[in-house]
C-alpha positions as CSV (number, residue, x, y, z in Angstrom):
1,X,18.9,-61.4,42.4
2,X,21.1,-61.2,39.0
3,X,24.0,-63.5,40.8
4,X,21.2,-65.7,42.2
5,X,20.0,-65.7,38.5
6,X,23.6,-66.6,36.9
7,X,24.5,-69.2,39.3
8,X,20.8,-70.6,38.4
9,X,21.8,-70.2,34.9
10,X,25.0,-73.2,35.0
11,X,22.6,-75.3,36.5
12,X,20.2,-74.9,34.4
13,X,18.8,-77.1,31.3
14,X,18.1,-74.5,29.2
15,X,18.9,-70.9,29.3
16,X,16.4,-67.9,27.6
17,X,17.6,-64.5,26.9
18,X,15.1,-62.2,26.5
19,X,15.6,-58.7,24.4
20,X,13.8,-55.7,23.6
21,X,14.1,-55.4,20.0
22,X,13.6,-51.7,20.1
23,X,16.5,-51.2,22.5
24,X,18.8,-53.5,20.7
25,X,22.0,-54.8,21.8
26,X,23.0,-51.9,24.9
27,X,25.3,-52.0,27.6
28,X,23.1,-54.0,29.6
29,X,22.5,-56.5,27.1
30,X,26.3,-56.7,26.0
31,X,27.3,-57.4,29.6
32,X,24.7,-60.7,29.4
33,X,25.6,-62.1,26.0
34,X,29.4,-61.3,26.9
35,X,28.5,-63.5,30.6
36,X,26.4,-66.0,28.8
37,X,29.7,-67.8,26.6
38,X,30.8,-69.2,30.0
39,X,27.1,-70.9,30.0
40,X,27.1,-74.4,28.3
41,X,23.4,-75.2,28.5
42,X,21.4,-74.8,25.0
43,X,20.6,-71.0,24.9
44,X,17.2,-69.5,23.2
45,X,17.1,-66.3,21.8
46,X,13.3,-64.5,22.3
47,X,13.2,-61.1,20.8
48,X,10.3,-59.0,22.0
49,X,8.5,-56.0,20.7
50,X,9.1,-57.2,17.2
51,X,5.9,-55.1,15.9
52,X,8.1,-51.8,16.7
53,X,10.8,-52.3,14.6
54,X,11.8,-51.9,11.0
55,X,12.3,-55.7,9.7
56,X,16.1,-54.8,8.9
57,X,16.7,-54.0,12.1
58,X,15.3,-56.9,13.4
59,X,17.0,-59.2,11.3
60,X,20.5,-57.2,12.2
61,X,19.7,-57.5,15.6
62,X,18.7,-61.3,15.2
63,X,22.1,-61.7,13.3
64,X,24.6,-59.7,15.9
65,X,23.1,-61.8,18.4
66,X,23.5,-64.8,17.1
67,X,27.2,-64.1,15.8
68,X,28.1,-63.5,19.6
69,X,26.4,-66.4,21.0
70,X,25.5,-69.9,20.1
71,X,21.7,-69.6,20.0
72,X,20.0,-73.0,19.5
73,X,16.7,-70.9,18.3
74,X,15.3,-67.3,17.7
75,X,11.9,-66.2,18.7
76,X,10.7,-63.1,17.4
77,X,7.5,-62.3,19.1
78,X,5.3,-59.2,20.2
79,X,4.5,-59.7,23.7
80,X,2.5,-56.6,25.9
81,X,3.9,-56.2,29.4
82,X,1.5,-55.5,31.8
83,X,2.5,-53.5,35.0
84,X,0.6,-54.3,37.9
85,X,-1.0,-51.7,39.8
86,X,-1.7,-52.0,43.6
């Protein structure tokens, strides 16, 4: 699914990276931004969970994201995720 998701991601008009503010920039996250500078689409930045972070962090977070990648916007937003039950 994630090479399905990458090759997707060259043909795509517009790529959206979404992070969880509270986790920050981790492994995971490194390994996208660091695979996302080979992506010349416009990229958006959505940071999630904003309501469960100190605003320094955030804005630290905001920042070292943007330094690594050319974001075209930042969206800070506090977004529930719902897990469905069967």
């Amino acid at each position: 699914m994630v090479s399905t998701a990458w090759s997707g991601a060259h043909d795509a008009d517009l790529v959206c990276v979404l992070l969880d503010a509270r986790e920050g920039i981790d492994e995971e996250a490194d390994a996208i931004l660091t695979k996302l500078g080979t992506v010349r689409h416009e990229k958006i930045l959505v940071l999630n969970k904003i309501d469960l972070v100190p605003r320094e962090k955030l804005l630290a977070l905001a920042k070292a994201a943007n330094d690594r990648i050319a974001f075209a916007r930042t969206f800070m937003v506090s977004a529930p995720i719902r897990r469905w039950r069967r």
